[in-house]
C-alpha positions in Angstrom: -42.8 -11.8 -21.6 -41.3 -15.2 -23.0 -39.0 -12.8 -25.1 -37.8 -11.4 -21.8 -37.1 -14.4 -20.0 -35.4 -16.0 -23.2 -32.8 -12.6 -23.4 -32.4 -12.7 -19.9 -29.6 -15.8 -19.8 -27.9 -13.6 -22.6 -27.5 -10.4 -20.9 -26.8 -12.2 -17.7 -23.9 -13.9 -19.7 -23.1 -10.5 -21.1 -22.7 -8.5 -17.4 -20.8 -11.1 -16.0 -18.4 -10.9 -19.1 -17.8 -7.3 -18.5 -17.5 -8.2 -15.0 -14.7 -10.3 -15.7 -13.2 -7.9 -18.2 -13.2 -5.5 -15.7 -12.0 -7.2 -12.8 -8.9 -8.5 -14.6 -8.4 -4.6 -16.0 -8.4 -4.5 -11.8 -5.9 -7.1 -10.6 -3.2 -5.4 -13.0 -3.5 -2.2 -11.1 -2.8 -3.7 -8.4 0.3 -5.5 -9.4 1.5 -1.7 -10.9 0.4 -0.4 -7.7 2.4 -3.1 -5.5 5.7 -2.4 -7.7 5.2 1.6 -7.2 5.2 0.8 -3.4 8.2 -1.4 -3.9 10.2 1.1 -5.7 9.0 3.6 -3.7 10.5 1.7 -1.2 13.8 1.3 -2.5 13.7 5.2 -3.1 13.5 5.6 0.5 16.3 2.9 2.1 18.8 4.3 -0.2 17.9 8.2 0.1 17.3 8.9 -3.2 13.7 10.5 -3.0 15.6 13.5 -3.1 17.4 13.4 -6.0 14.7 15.0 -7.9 14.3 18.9 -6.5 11.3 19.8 -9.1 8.1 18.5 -9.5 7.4 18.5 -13.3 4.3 16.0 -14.0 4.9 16.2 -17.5 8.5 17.1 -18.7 9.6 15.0 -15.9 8.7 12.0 -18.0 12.2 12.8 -19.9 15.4 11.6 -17.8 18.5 14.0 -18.7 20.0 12.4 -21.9 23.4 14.3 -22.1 26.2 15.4 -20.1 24.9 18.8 -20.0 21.5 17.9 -18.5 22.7 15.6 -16.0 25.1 18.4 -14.5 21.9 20.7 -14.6 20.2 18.4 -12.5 22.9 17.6 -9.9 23.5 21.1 -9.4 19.9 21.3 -8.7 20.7 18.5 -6.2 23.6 20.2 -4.9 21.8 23.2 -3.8 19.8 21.4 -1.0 20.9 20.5 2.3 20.9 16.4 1.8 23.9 17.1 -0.3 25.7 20.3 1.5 25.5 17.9 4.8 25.6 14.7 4.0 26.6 14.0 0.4 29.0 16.9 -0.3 31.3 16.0 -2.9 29.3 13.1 -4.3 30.7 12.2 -7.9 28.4 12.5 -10.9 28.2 8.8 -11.3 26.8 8.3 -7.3 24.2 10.8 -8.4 22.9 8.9 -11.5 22.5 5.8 -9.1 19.8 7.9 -6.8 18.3 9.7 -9.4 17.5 6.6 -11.3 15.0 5.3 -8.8 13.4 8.4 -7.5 13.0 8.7 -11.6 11.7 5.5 -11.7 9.4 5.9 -9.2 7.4 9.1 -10.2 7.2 7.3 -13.7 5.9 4.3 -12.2 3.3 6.6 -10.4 2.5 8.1 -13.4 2.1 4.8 -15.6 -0.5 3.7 -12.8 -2.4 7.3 -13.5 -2.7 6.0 -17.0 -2.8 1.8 -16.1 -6.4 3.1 -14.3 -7.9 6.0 -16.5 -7.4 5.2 -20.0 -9.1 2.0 -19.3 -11.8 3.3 -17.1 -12.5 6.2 -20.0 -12.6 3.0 -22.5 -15.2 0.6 -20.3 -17.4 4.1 -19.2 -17.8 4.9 -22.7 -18.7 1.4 -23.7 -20.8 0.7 -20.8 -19.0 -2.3 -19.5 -19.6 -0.3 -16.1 -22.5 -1.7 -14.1 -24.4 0.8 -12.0 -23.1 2.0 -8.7 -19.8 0.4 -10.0 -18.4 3.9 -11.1 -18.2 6.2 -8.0 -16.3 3.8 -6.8 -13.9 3.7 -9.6 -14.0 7.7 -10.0 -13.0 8.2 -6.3 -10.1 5.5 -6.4 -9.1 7.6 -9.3 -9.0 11.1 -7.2 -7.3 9.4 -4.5 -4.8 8.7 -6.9 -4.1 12.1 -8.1 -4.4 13.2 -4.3 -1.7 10.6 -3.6 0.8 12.6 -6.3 0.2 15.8 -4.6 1.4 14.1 -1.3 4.0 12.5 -2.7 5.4 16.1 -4.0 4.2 17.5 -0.7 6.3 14.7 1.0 9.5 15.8 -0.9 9.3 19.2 -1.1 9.5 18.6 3.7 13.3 17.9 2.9 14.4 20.8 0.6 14.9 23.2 2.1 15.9 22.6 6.1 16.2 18.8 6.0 18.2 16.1 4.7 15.5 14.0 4.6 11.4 13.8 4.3 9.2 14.6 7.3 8.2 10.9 8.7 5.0 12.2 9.1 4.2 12.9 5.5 6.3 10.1 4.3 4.2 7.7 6.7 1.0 9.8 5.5 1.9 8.7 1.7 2.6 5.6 2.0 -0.8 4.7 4.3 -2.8 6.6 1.2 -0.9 4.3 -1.7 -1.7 1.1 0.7 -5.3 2.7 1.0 -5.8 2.9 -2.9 -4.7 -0.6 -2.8 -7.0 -1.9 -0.2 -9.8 0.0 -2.4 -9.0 -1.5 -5.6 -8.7 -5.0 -3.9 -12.1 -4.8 -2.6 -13.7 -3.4 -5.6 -12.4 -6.2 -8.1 -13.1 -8.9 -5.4 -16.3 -7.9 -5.0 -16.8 -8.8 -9.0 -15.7 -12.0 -9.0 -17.6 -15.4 -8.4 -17.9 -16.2 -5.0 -18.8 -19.8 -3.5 -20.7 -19.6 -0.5 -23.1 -16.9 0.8 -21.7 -14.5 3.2 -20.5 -15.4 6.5 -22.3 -14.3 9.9 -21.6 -10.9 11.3 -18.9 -11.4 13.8 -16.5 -12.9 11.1 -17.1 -10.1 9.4 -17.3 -7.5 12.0 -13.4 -9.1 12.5 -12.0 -9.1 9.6 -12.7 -5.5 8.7 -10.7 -4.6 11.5 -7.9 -6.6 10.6 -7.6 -4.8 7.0 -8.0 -1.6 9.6 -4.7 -3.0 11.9 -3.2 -3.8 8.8 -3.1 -0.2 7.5 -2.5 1.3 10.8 0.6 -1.2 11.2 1.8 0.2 7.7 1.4 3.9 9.2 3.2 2.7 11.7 6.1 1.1 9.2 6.2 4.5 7.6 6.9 6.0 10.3 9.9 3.6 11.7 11.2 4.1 7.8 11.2 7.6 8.2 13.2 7.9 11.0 15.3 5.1 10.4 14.1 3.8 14.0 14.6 0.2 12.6 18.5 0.7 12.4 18.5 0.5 16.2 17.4 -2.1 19.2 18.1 -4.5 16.7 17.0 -7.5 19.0 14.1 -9.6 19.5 11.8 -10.3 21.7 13.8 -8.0 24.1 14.3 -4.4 23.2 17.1 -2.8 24.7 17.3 -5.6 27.3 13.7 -5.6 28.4 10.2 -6.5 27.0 9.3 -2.5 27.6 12.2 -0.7 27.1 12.6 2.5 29.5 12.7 6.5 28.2 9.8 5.7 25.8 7.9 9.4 26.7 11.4 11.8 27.1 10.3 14.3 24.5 7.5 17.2 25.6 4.8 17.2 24.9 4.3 13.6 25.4 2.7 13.1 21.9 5.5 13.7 20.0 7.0 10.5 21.1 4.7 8.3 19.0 5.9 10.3 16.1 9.5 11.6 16.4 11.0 9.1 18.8 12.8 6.0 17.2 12.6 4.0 20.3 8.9 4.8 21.1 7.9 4.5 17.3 9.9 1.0 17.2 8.5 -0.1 20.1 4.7 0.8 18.9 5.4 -0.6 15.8 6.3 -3.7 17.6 2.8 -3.4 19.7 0.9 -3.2 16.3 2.5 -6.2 15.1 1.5 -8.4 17.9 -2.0 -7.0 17.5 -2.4 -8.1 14.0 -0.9 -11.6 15.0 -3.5 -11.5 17.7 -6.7 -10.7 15.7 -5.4 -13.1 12.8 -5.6 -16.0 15.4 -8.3 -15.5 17.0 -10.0 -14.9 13.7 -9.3 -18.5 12.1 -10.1 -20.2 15.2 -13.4 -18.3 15.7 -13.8 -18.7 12.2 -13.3 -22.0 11.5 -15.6 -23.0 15.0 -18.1 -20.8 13.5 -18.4 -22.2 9.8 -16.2 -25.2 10.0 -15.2 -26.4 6.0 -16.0 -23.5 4.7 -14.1 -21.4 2.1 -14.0 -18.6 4.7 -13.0 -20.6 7.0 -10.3 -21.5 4.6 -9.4 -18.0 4.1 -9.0 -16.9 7.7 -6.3 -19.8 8.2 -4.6 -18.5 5.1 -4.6 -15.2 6.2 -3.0 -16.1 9.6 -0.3 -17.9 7.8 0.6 -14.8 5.4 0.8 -12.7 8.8 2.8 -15.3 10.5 5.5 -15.3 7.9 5.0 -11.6 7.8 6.0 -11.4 11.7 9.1 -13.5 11.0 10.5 -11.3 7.9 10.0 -8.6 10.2 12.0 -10.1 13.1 14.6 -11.1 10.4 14.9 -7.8 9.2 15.5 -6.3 12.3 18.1 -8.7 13.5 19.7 -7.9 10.5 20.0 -4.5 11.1 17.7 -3.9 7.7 19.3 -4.7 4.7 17.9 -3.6 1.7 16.6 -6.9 0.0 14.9 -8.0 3.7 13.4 -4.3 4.2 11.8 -4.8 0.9 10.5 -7.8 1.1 8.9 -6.9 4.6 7.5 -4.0 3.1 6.0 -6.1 -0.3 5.3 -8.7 2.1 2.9 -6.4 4.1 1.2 -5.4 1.0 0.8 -8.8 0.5 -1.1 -9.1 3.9 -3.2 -5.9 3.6 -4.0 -7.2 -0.1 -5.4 -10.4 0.9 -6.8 -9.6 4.5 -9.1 -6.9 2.3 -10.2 -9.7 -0.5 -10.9 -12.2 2.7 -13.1 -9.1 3.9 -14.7 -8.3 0.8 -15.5 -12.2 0.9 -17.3 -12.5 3.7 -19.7 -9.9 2.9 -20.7 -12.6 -0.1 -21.2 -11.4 -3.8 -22.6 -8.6 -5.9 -25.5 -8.9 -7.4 -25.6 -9.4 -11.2 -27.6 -6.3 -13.1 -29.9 -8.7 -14.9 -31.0 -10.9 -11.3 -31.4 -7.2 -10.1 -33.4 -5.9 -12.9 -35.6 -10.3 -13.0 -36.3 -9.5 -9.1 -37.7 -5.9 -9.4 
């Protein structure tokens, strides 16, 4: 028994090594994950998810490296109606400039394939995974393999009769690649140290449903970036001269408003926002009434703050009439929010146990 209890510190010390090992493997997913959604992005606001007419998981890795290829591509491009309606007559030279981010972006996605398996494999087979740890790992993984099938599903909606994606699977893609993000945030928080025990159950009954606002608002994002809705009604607070604009349900059947009408989706995008600024405030000052000095306290204000500085990029980008480098940062910016709103969560619920207090208290 006094063996036992001397080992015990050790493979306490052990465990929470691997935790950290693993938990830092983690937090650079996430920062591949948050540049995929950035360039993925980009790929959208210039129209260049197109580019690339094939989906070729692993020949694809190779970019055309002479003149013959590249005009093998772009008359691959120039059989699809983005080009015969919009682009026709686009130089070979314009083309590169699209292809090279939609290229960039599949290889980013399939870097993040690797960035999370190989290491996973490595850590399984070494048993730096604690128990109960690897479900959750293995289904972040399938929802990452999921996500490339979307992502081809997504292009393969503007092909053939469109000269651009569907909004609904583009919106659909993008809310899984922010869900994989949420899941790996809460996962790698849950392994670190935390301070205090966990907070009450109304703090965090709230901030779960933040993290859930916060990926509906990105659905809703999706949406507005799929049909472009943010290029028009570019003023603020009022939207096209009132607080609630008219002709928001013109399309039958009703429903297909909240999908396929830019003014409706704008103006439900706008809705979302003010719910998320809503639930962040009243969530630091219940918060900090509730458990006044406290570190969650202390989160709840900071979370406010990223979703106030979130609402003005937003406004700024629409009074701009979104440029590129402002729809881009609203869009990393939001990932930003969603990032930390589902840490905050995972924070309240206090930490993991350690294997070895597990294994002392059974």
């Amino acid at each position: 028994m006094a063996a036992i209890s001397a080992a015990a510190p050790y493979a306490r010390d052990r465990d929470l090594h691997n935790r950290a090992l693993v938990r830092g493997w983690l937090y650079v997913v996430l920062l591949v994950l948050f540049a995929l959604v950035l360039v993925g992005g980009a790929t959208r606001l210039t129209e260049s998810g197109l580019s690339i007419t094939e989906w070729q998981p692993i020949h694809g890795v190779i970019p055309p490296l002479n003149d013959a290829e590249w005009q093998e591509e772009f008359q691959r491009y120039q059989q699809i109606p983005q080009y015969t309606e919009l682009n026709k007559g686009m130089s070979i030279e314009a083309f590169k400039s699209i292809f090279w981010w939609e290229w960039a972006h599949r290889l980013l996605a399939r870097s993040v394939g690797l960035v999370f398996a190989l290491p996973l494999l490595v850590f399984w087979v070494s048993g730096r995974i604690e128990r109960g740890l690897g479900p959750k790992l293995v289904g972040i993984l399938l929802l990452g393999g999921l996500q490339g099938a979307i992502g081809w599903w997504m292009v393969a909606s503007g092909l053939v009769e469109r000269v651009s994606v569907s909004q609904y699977r583009l919106a659909t893609h993008l809310t899984l690649a922010a869900l994989i993000f949420t899941a790996t945030m809460v996962v790698a928080r849950g392994l670190a140290p935390h301070s205090e025990p966990a907070a009450d159950r109304s703090t965090r009954r709230l901030a779960g449903v933040i993290v859930v606002l916060a990926l509906v608002q990105i659905y809703l994002g999706g949406l507005v970036a799929g049909l472009d809705a943010g290029l028009s009604y570019n003023t603020w607070p009022l939207m096209d001269g009132k607080i609630i604009p008219g002709d928001l349900l013109i399309l039958e059947p009703a429903w297909r408003n909240f999908f396929e009408s830019p003014k409706t989706v704008q103006f439900i995008h706008r809705l979302g926002a003010y719910t998320v600024f809503a639930a962040a405030l009243w969530h630091m000052i219940a918060t900090r009434r509730r458990l006044p000095g406290s570190t969650h306290a202390r989160r709840a204000t900071l979370l406010f703050a990223l979703v106030l500085v979130q609402a003005s990029i937003g406004i700024g980008t629409l009074l701009m009439q979104v440029p590129l480098h402002m729809a881009l940062t609203h869009q990393g910016f939001a990932l930003i929010v969603l990032g930390f709103a589902a840490a905050h969560w995972r924070g309240t619920k206090g930490a993991y146990a350690v294997p070895q207090d597990i294994a002392l208290r059974s």
